[in-house]
FIMAR-317775 format. One record per residue (C-alpha): x, y, z; residue in three letters. Coordinates in steps of 0.1 Angstrom, whole numbers. Example, Ala and Ser with C-alpha at 12.3 -4.5 7.8 and 13.67 -1.06 7.14 Angstrom:
<pts>
+-------+-------+-------+-------+
:     X :     Y :     Z : votor :
+-------+-------+-------+-------+
:   123 :   -45 :    78 :   ALA :
:   137 :   -11 :    71 :   SER :
+-------+-------+-------+-------+
</pts>
This chain:
<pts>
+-------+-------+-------+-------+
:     X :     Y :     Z : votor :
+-------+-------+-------+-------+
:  1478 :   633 :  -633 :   UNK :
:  1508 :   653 :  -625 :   UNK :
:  1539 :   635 :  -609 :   UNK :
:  1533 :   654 :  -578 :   UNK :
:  1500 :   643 :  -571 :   UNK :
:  1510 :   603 :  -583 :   UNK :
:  1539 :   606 :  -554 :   UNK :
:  1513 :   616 :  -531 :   UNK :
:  1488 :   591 :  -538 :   UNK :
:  1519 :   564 :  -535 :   UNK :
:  1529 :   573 :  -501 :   UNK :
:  1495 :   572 :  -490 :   UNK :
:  1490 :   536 :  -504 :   UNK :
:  1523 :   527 :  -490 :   UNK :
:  1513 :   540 :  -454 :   UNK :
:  1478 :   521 :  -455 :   UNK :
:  1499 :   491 :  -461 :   UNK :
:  1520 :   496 :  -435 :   UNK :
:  1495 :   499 :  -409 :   UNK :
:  1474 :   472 :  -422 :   UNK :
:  1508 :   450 :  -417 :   UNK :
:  1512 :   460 :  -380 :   UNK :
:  1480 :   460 :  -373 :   UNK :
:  1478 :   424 :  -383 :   UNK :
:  1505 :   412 :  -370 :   UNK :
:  1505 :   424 :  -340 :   UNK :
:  1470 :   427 :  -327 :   UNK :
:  1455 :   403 :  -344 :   UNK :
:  1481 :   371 :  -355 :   UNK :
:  1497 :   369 :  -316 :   UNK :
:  1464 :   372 :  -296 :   UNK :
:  1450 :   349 :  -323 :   UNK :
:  1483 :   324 :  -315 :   UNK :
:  1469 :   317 :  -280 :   UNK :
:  1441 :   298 :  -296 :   UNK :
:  1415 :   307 :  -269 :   UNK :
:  1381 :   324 :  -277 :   UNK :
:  1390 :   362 :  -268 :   UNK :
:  1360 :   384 :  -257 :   UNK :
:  1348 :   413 :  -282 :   UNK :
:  1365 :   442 :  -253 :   UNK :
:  1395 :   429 :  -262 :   UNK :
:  1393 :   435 :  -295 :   UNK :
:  1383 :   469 :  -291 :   UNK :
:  1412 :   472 :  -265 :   UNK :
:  1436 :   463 :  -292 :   UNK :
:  1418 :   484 :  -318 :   UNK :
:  1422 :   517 :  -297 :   UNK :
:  1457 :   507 :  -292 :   UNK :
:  1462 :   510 :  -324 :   UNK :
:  1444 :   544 :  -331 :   UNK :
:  1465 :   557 :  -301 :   UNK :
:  1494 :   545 :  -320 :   UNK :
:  1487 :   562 :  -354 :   UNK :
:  1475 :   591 :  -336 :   UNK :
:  1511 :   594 :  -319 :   UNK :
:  1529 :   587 :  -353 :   UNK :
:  1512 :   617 :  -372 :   UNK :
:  1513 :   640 :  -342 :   UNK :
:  1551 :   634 :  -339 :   UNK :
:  1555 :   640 :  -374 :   UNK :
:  1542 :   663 :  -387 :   UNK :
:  1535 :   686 :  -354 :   UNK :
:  1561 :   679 :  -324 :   UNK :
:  1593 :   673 :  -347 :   UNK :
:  1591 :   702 :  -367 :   UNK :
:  1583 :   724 :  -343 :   UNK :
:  1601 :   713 :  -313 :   UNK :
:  1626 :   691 :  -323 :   UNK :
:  1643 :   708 :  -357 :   UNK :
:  1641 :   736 :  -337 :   UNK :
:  1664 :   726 :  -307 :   UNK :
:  1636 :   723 :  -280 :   UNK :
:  1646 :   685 :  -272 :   UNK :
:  1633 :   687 :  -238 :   UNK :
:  1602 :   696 :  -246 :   UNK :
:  1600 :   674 :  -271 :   UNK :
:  1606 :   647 :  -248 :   UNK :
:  1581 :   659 :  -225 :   UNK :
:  1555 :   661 :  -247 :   UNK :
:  1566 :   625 :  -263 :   UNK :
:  1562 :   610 :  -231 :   UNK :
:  1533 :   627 :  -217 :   UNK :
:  1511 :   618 :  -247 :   UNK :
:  1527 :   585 :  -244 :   UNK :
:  1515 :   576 :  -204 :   UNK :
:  1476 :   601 :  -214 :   UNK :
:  1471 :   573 :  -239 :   UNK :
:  1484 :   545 :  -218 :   UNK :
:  1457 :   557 :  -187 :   UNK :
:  1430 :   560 :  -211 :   UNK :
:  1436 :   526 :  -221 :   UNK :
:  1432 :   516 :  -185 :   UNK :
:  1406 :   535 :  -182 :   UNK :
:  1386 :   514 :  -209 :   UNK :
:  1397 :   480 :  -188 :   UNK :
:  1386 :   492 :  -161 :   UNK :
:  1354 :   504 :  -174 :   UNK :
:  1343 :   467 :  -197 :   UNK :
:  1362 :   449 :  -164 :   UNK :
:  1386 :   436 :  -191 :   UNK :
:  1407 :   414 :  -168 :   UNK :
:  1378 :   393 :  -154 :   UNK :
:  1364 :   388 :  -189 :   UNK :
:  1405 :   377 :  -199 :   UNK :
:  1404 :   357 :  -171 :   UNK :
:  1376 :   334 :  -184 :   UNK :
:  1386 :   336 :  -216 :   UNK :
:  1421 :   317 :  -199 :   UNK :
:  1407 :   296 :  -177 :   UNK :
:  1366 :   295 :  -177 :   UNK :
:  1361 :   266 :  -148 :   UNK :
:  1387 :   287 :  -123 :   UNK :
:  1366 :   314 :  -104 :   UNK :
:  1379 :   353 :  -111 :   UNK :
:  1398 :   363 :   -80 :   UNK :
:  1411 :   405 :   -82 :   UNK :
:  1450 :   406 :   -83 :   UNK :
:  1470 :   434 :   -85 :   UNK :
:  1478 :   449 :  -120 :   UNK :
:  1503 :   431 :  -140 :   UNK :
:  1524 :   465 :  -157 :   UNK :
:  1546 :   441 :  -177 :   UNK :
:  1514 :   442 :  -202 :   UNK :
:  1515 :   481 :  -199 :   UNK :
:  1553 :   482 :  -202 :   UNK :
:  1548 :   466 :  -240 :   UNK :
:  1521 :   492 :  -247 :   UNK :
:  1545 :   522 :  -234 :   UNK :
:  1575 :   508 :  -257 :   UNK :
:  1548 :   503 :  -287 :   UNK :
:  1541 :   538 :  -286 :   UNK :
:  1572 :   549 :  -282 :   UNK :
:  1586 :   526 :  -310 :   UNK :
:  1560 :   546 :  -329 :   UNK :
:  1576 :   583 :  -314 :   UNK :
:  1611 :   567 :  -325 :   UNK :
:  1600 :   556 :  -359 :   UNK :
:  1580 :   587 :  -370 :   UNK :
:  1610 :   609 :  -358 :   UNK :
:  1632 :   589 :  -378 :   UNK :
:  1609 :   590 :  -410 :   UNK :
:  1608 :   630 :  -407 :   UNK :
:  1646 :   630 :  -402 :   UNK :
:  1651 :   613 :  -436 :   UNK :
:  1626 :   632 :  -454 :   UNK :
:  1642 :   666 :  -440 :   UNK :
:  1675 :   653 :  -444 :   UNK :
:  1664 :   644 :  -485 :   UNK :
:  1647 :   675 :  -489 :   UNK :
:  1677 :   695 :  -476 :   UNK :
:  1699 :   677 :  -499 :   UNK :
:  1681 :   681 :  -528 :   UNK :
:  1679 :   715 :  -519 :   UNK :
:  1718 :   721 :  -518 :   UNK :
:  1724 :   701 :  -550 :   UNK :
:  1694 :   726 :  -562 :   UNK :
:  1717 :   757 :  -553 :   UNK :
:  1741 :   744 :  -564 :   UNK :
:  1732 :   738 :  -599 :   UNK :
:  1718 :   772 :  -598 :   UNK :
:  1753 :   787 :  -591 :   UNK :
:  1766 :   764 :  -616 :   UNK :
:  1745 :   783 :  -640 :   UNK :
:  1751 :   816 :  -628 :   UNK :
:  1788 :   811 :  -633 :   UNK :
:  1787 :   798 :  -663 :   UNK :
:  1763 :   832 :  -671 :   UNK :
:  1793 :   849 :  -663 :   UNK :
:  1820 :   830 :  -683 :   UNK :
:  1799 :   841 :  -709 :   UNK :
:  1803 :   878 :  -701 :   UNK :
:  1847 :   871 :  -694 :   UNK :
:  1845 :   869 :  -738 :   UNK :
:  1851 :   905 :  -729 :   UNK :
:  1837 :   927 :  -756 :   UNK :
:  1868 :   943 :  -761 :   UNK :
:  1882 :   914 :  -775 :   UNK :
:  1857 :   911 :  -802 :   UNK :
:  1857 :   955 :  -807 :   UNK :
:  1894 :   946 :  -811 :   UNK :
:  1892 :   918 :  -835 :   UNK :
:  1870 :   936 :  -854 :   UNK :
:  1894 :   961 :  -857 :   UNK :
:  1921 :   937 :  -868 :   UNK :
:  1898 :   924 :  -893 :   UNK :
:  1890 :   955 :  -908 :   UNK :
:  1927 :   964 :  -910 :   UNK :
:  1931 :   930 :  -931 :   UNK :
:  1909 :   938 :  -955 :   UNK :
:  1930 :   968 :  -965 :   UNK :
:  1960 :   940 :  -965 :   UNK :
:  1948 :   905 :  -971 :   UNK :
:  1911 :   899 :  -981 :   UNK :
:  1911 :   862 :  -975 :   UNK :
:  1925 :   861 :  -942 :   UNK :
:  1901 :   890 :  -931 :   UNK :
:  1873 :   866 :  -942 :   UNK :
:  1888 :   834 :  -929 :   UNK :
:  1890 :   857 :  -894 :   UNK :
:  1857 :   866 :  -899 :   UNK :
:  1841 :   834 :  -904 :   UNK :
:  1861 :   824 :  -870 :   UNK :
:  1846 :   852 :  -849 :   UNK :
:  1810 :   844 :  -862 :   UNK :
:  1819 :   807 :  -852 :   UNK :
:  1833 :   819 :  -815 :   UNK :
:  1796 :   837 :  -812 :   UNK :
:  1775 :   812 :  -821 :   UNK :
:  1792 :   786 :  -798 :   UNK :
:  1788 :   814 :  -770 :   UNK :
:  1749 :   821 :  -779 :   UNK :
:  1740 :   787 :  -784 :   UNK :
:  1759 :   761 :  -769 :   UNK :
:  1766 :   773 :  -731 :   UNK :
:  1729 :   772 :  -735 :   UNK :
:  1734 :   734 :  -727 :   UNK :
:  1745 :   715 :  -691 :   UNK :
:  1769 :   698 :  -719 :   UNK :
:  1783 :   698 :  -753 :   UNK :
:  1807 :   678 :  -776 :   UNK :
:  1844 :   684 :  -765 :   UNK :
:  1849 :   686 :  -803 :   UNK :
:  1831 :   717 :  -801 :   UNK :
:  1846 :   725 :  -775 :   UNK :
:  1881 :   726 :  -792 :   UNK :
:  1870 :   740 :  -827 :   UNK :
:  1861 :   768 :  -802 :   UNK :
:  1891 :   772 :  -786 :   UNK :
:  1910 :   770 :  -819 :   UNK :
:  1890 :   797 :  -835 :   UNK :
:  1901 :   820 :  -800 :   UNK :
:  1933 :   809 :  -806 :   UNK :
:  1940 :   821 :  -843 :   UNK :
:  1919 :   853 :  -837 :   UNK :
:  1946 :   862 :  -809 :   UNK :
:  1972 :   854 :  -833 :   UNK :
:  1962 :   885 :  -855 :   UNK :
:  1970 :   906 :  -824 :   UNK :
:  2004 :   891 :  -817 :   UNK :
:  2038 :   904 :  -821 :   UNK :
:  2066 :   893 :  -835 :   UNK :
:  2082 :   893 :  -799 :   UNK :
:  2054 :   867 :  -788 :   UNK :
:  2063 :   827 :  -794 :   UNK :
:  2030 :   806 :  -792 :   UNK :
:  2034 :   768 :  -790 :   UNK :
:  2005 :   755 :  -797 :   UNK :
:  1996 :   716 :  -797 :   UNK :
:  1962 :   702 :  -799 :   UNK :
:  1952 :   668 :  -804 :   UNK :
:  1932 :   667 :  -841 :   UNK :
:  1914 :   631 :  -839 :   UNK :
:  1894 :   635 :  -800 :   UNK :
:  1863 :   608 :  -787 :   UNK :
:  1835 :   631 :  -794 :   UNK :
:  1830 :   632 :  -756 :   UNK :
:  1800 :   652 :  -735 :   UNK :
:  1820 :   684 :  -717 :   UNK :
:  1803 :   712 :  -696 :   UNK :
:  1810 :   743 :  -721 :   UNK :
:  1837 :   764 :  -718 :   UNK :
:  1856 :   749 :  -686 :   UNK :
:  1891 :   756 :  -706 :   UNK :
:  1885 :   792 :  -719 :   UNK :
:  1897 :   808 :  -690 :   UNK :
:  1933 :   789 :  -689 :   UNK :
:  1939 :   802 :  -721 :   UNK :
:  1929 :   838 :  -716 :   UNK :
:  1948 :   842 :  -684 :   UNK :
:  1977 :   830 :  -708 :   UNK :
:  1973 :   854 :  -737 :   UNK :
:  1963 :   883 :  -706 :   UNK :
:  1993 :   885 :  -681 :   UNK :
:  2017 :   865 :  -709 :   UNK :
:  2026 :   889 :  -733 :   UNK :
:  2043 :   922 :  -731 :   UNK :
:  2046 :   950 :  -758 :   UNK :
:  2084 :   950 :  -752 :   UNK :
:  2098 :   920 :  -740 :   UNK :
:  2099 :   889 :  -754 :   UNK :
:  2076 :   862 :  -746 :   UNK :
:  2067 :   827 :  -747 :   UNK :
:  2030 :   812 :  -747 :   UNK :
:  2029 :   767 :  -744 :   UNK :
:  1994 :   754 :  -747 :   UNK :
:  1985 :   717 :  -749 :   UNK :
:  1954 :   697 :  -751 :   UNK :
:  1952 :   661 :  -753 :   UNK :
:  1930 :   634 :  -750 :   UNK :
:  1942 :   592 :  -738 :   UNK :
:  1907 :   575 :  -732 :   UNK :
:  1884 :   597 :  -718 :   UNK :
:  1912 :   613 :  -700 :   UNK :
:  1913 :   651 :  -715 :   UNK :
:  1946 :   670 :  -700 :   UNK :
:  1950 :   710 :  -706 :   UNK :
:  1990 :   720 :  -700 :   UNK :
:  1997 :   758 :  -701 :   UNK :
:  2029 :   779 :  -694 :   UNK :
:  2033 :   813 :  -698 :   UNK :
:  2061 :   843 :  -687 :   UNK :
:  2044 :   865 :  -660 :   UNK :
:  2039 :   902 :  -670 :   UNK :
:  2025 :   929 :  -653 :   UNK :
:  1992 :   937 :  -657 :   UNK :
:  1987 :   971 :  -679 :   UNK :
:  1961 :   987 :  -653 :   UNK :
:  1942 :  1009 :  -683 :   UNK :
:  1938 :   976 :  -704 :   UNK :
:  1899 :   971 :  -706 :   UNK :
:  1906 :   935 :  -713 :   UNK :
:  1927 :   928 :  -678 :   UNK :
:  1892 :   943 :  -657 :   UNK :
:  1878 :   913 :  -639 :   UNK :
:  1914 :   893 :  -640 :   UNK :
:  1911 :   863 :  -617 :   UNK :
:  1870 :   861 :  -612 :   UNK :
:  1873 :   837 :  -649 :   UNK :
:  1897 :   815 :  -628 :   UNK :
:  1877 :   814 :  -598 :   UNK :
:  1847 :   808 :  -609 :   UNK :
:  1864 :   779 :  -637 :   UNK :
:  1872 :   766 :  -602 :   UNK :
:  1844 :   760 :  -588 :   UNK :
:  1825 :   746 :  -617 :   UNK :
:  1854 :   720 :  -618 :   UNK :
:  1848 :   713 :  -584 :   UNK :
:  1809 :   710 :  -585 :   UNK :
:  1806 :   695 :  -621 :   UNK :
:  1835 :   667 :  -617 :   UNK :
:  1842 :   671 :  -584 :   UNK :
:  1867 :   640 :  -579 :   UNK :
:  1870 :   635 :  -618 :   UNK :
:  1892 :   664 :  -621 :   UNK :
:  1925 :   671 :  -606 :   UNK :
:  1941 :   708 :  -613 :   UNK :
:  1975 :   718 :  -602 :   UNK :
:  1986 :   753 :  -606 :   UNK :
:  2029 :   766 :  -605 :   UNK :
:  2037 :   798 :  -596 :   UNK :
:  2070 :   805 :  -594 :   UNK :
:  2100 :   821 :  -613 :   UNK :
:  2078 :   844 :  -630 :   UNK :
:  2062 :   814 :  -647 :   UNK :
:  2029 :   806 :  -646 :   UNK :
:  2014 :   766 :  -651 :   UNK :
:  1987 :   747 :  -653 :   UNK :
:  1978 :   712 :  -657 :   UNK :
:  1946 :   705 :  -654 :   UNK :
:  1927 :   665 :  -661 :   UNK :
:  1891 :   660 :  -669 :   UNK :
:  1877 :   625 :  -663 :   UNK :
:  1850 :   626 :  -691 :   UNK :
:  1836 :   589 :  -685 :   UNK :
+-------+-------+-------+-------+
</pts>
């Protein structure tokens, strides 16, 4: 049995039970609380009641709200609510009137007192009006929560879909430039220093893996998280200058924590992208740490302008965005990121809740 139809079957038992509950207790426990023989009309009386009222429910729910109501026809609505409400309540009078119900109630009351016609008490069909419309009120309200469920799970649905659309695209800002230029770098090592073209190597192969396999999953191991940033790290290093200082302090021992893949990659590229220059000199600080399950990313670069035929600048600033915006849907309050601007310095401090 699949879970759809086992969800279906439940709310079905769980509305028989309901109705068998009203229907017990009250049309049969109160009239049976008067303690009087009550003729077989009245019986059927309360039992049409009763199909009047689940009648009502279902027609409110799944025809006049949907169709009137979500739709902003509230007067009609109303109209049709309450006309259905006072057809139902005449052709329950009708049926009185028909079986003589209030001589036969009468008897039932008071058997020795002879039946004399009096006019129509309405407090009786006052109760019957408010039943049915305590039916109206609670159907609308049912179909309210359900819409108002459905639409939420819907959002959170969307959500998650951009989520992984995003991250789709973080994928894509390893721009492939950076690996056709490491490649480069590597191959001019060999010429230079075999073992530290194969140490690079081995790094790069890492980098890809983690990018082919691991932002496959809604989370991974914030260990792997860093060896990955590490391994981006000491790949830039091979295209630095001497003119480039990089500061560079990351926390060795880390709780093995769950983290949504590649949330810091982008802090660090926009460092090593608008912080170095090919003729000034410049400064790069980048600091992860971990206290609990508190992780903190600091990062402070010099500010230099963009070279516009760099392939590795195109796309500047989506990486951010996007980071954004997983931050906010994945951790939402768990996160706080301030960004400084000023003085031709650029900052960041970012914390992660991980708990």
């Amino acid at each position: 049995m699949s879970y759809s139809n086992q969800s279906q079957r439940i709310t079905l038992l769980i509305h028989i039970l309901v109705w068998i509950f009203i229907a017990t207790v009250i049309f049969v426990v109160s009239p049976l609380s008067w303690k009087v023989e009550l003729p077989v009309e009245y019986w059927f009386k309360q039992g049409f009641v009763l199909v009047f009222l689940i009648l009502l429910f279902y027609l409110n729910m799944k025809v006049l709200v949907p169709k009137f109501l979500f739709r902003g026809k509230n007067w009609t609505f109303l109209l049709i609510a309450i006309g259905a409400t006072l057809v139902s309540l005449f052709l329950i009078i009708q049926y009185e009137n028909i079986v003589n119900l209030p001589e036969l109630m009468h008897y039932s009351f008071r058997p020795n007192v002879p039946y004399e016609p009096r006019p129509r008490n309405f407090s009786y069909d006052l109760f019957t009006v408010l039943l049915l419309l305590f039916g109206f009120g609670i159907s609308t309200s049912v179909v309210a929560v359900q819409k108002w469920q459905a639409d939420l799970a819907l959002r959170k649905e969307m959500e998650q879909e951009k989520v992984s659309s995003e991250l789709s695209y973080l994928k894509a800002q390893i721009n492939p430039h950076f690996f056709f230029n490491t490649l480069n770098n590597i191959y001019a090592l060999t010429n230079i220093d075999v073992e530290r073209a194969q140490q690079a190597l081995l790094k790069l192969s890492r980098m890809m893996r983690y990018v082919l396999y691991e932002t496959d999953k809604d989370l991974t191991r914030f260990s792997k998280e860093l060896d990955f940033i590490i391994d981006y790290i000491e790949l830039m290093r091979l295209r630095l200058s001497d003119k480039v200082i990089l500061n560079i302090d990351i926390q060795e021992k880390v709780e093995d924590l769950p983290i949504a893949p590649m949330l810091l990659l982008p802090f660090l590229e926009n460092c090593f992208k608008h912080g170095i220059s090919s003729t000034n000199e410049s400064k790069i600080d980048i600091s992860i740490s971990q206290k609990g399950k508190i992780v903190r990313l600091q990062t402070l670069n010099t500010i230099f302008p963009a070279n516009p035929n760099s392939k590795e600048t195109e796309g500047s600033g989506i990486g951010l965005t996007n980071t954004k915006r997983r931050l906010a849907l994945i951790y939402g309050t768990k996160h706080q990121l301030n960004i400084d601007q000023k003085n031709e310095k650029y900052q960041v401090d970012l914390t992660l809740d991980l708990s």
